[in-house]
C-alpha positions in Angstrom: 91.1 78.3 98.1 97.9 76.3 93.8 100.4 79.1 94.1 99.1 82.7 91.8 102.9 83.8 92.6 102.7 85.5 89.2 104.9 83.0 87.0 104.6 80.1 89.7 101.4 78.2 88.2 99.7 80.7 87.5 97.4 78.9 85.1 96.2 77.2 88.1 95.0 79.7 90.3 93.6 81.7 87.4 91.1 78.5 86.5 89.9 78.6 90.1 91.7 75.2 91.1 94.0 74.5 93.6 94.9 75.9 96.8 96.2 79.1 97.1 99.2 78.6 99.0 100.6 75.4 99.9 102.6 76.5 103.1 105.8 74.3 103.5 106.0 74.0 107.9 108.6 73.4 109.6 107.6 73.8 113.0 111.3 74.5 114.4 110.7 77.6 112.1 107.6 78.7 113.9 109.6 78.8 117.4 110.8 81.9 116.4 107.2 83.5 116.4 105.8 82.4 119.5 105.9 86.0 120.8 104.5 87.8 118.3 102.2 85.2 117.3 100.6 83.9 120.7 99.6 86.2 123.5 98.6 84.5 126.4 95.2 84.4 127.4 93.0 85.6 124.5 89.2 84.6 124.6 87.6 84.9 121.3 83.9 83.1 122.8 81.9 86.0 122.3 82.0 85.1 118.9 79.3 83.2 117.4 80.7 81.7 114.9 83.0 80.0 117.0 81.3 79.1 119.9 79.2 77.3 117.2 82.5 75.4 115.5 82.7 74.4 119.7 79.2 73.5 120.6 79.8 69.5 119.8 77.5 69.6 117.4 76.5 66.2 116.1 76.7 66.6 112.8 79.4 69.7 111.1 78.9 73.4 110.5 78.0 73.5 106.7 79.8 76.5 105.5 79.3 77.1 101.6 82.9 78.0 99.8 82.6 81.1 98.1 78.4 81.2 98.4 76.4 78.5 96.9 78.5 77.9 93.7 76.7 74.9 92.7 73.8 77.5 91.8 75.5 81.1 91.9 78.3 82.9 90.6 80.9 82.5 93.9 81.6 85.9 95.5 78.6 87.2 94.9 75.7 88.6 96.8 73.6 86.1 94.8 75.6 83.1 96.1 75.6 84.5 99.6 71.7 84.3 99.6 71.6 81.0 98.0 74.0 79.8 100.1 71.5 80.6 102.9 68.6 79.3 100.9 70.1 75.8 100.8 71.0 75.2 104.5 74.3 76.5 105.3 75.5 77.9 108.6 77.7 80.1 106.8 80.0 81.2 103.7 83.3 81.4 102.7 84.5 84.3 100.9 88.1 85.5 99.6 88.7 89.2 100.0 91.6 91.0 97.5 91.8 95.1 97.3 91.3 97.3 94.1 93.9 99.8 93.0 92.5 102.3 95.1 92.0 100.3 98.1 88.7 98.8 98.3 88.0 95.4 99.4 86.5 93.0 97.3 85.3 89.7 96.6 87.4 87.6 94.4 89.5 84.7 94.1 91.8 84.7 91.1 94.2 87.8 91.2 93.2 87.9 88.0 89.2 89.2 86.5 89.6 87.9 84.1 88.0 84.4 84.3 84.9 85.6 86.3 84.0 88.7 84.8 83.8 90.4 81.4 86.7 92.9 81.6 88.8 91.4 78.8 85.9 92.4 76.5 85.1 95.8 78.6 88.2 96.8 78.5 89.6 95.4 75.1 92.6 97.2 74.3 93.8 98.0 77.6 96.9 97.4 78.7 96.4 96.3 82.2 95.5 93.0 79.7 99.1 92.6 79.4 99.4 91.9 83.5 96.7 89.6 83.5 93.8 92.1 84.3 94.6 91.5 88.4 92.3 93.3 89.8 94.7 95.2 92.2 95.1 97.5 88.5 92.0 99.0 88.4 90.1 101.1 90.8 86.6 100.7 92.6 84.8 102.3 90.0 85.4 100.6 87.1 85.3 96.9 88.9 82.5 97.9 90.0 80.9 98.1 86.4 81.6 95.0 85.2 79.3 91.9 84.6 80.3 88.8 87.3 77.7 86.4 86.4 77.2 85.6 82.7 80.1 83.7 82.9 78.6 81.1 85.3 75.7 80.0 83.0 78.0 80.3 79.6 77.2 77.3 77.3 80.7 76.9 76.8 80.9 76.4 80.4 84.5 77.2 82.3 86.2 76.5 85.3 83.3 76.2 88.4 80.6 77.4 86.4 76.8 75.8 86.2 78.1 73.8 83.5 81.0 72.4 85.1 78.9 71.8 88.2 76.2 70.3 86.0 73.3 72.5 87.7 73.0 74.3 84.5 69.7 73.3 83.7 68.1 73.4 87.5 69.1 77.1 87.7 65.1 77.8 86.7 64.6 81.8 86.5 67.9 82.5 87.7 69.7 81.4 84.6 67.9 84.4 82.7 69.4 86.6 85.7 72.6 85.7 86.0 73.0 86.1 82.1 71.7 89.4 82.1 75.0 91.3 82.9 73.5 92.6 86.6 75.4 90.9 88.5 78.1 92.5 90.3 81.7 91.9 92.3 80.5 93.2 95.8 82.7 95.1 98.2 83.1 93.7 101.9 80.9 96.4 103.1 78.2 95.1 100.9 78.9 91.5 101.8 79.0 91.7 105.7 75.8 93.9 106.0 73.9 90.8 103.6 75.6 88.5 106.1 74.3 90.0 109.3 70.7 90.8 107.1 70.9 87.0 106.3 71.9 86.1 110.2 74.3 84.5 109.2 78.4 83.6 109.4 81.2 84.1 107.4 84.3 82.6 106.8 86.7 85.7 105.3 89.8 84.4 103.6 92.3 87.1 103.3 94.1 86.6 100.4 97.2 88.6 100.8 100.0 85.4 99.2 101.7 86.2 97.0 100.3 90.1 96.0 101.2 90.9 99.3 98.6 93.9 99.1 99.6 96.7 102.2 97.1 97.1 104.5 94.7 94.5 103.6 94.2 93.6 107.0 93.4 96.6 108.4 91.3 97.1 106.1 89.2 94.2 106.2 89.2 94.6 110.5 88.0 98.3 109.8 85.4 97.2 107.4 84.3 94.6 110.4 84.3 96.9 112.8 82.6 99.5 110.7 79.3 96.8 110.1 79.4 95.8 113.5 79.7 92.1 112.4 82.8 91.0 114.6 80.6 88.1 116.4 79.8 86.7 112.8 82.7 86.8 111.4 86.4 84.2 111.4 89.1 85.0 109.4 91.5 82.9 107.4 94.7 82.7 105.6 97.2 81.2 103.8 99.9 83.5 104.7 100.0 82.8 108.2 102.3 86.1 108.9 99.2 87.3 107.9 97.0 86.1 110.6 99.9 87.6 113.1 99.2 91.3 112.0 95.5 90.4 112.3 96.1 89.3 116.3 97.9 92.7 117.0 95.2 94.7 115.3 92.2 92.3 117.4 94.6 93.3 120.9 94.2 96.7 119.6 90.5 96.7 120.1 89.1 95.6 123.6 85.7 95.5 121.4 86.4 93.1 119.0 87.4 89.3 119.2 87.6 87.7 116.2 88.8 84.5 115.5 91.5 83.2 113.2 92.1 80.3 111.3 95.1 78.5 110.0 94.3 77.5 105.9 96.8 74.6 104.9 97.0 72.8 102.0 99.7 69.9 102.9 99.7 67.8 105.9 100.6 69.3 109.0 102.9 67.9 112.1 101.1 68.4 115.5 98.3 70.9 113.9 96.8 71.8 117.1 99.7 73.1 118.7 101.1 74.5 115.4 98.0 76.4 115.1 97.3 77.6 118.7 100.8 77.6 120.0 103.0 78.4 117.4 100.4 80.9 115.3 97.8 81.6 117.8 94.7 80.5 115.9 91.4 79.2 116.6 90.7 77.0 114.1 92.6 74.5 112.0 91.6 74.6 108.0 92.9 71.6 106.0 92.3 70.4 102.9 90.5 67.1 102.3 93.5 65.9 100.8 95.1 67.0 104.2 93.0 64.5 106.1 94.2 61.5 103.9 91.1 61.7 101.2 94.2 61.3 98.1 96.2 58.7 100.0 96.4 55.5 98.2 94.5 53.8 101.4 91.8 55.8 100.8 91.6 55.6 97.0 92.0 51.9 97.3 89.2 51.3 100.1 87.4 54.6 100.8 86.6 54.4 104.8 86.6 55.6 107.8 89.5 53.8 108.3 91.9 55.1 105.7 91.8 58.5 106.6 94.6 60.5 108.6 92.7 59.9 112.1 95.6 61.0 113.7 95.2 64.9 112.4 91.7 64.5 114.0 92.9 63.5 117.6 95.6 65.9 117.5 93.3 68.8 117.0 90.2 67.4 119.2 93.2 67.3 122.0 94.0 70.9 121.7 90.5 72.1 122.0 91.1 73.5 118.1 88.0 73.1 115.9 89.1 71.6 112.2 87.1 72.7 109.0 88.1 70.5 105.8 87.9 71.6 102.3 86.3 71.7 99.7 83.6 68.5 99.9 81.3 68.1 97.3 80.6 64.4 97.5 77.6 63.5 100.2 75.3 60.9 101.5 76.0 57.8 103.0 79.5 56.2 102.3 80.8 59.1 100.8 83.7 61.5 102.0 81.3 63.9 103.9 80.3 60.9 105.8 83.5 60.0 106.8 85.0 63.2 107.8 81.5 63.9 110.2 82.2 60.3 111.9 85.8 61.7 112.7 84.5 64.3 113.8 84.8 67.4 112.0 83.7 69.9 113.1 83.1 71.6 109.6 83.1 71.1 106.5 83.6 73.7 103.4 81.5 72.7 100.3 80.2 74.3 96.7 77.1 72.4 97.6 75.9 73.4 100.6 72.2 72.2 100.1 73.8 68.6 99.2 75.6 68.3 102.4 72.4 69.4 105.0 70.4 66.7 103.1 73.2 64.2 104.1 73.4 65.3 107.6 69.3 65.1 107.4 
């Protein structure tokens, strides 16, 4: 989860930073799509994932942003599993399409950062675009090596290093290094998620490629594993998540829920995101709750963050999941958010946040 836009800092999105999209609202622009965007009476409870975002849980859903990347390469089967391993509810993944139309794991438009292709495919052209990964077919992503770059010595953007869990990675260090690691398709990852029993949060990442038919795609790939009940879908485009609700109407089998990704603050958030897009859940950034407001970074409490975002989603029944949270344990930002009450919580270190919540 920064703009890629391809000339609109793209450095950022290519080191893994930022948000994807920061989505300007103006809710007075939103009128417009009330018909398209919200059909009335829509129940999405028969799916798991939600009911569990709903169940007043005590402490939040710990759902691990992009697997368990404190330990794993993200977007990998590897970090899906360790993910599980450490505690988590669920995982957060970000989906992108292949040349030839096959949906994949991966953040950055761009392999180049998490895989070896610039040195596979030295010479190539496609070098010149920024090796995006919507230039090059199944087959040959499907070669390439997407984990020695997490345990690297010279460390990176969001590897071991960077994380500083180099030297705890035991026997998988040796693993990841050895070049077997993969990019895994959707297919791949939603029959380990439902193997696992587990959920997963699928961000679409269709702004700003605008890649045709990735929504279908992904739904058809859902519906194909059977994992609709598992599964909640998110997006920074949120004409995105519009398409998605036409193609869910379409199928009397399938309900699966949506949720609204944000990286500013939002005005009214609950009724933006169930009125206005027709969401289920409300993703902010922790910056989005007030966590980079000089209140907080003065006097970090309860207190000083945006509480206000909180009771305006709590009154419209909309579950909120903040991003990304790495810092746990008592007094920290993790602590505050769960005494707000969030009702998730997205974190590269899942197994940090379940000891917190004990």
């Amino acid at each position: 989860m920064g703009l890629d836009s391809r000339g609109v800092n793209r450095a950022r999105m290519d080191s893994g930073e930022g948000s994807d999209y920061d989505w300007g609202v103006d809710l007075n622009l939103g009128l417009d799509l009330r018909s398209s965007l919200a059909p009335a009476k829509e129940t999405h409870m028969a799916n798991q994932f939600l009911e569990l975002l709903k169940s007043k849980r005590k402490t939040p859903v710990v759902v691990a942003h992009r697997g368990d990347s404190f330990h794993a390469p993200e977007n990998t089967l590897q970090a899906g599993r360790a993910a599980k391993k450490a505690g988590a509810h669920g995982w957060e993944i970000d989906v992108q399409l292949t040349r030839d139309g096959v949906p994949v794991l991966l953040h950055d438009e761009s392999l180049k950062r998490t895989t070896d292709v610039a040195t596979k495919f030295a010479g190539d052209p496609r070098g010149k675009a920024g090796w995006d990964v919507s230039d090059f077919d199944w087959e040959e992503v499907k070669t390439l090596d997407a984990g020695s770059w997490f345990v690297s010595d010279s460390g990176g953007s969001r590897s071991a290093k960077q994380f500083k869990t180099l030297d705890a990675l035991g026997a998988d260090r040796k693993l990841f290094a050895a070049g077997g690691v993969r990019i895994p398709t959707l297919e791949q990852t939603l029959r380990l998620t439902a193997e696992l029993d587990f959920f997963i949060n699928i961000e679409i990442k269709s702004f700003p490629a605008g890649y045709p038919g990735l929504a279908r795609t992904v739904m058809e790939t859902i519906d194909k594993t059977g994992t609709a009940s598992r599964v909640l879908i998110s997006c920074f485009d949120h004409r995105e998540l519009a398409k998605i609700r036409t193609l869910n109407a379409g199928s009397p089998n399938r309900s699966v829920p949506l949720g609204v990704l944000q990286s500013n603050p939002l005005h009214r958030p609950g009724a933006y995101t169930s009125q206005i897009v027709g969401a289920q859940t409300c993703h902010l950034s922790n910056t989005g709750v007030g966590s980079a407001s000089n209140a907080y970074r003065k006097s970090a409490s309860v207190g000083a963050l945006w509480k206000d975002v909180f009771d305006d989603l709590k009154a419209a029944q909309v579950p909120l999941l903040v991003w990304t949270v790495n810092e746990h344990g008592p007094g920290s930002l993790t602590d505050h958010l769960a005494q707000l009450g969030a009702e998730g919580i997205i974190t590269d270190h899942p197994a940090g946040l379940v000891k917190s919540f004990g």
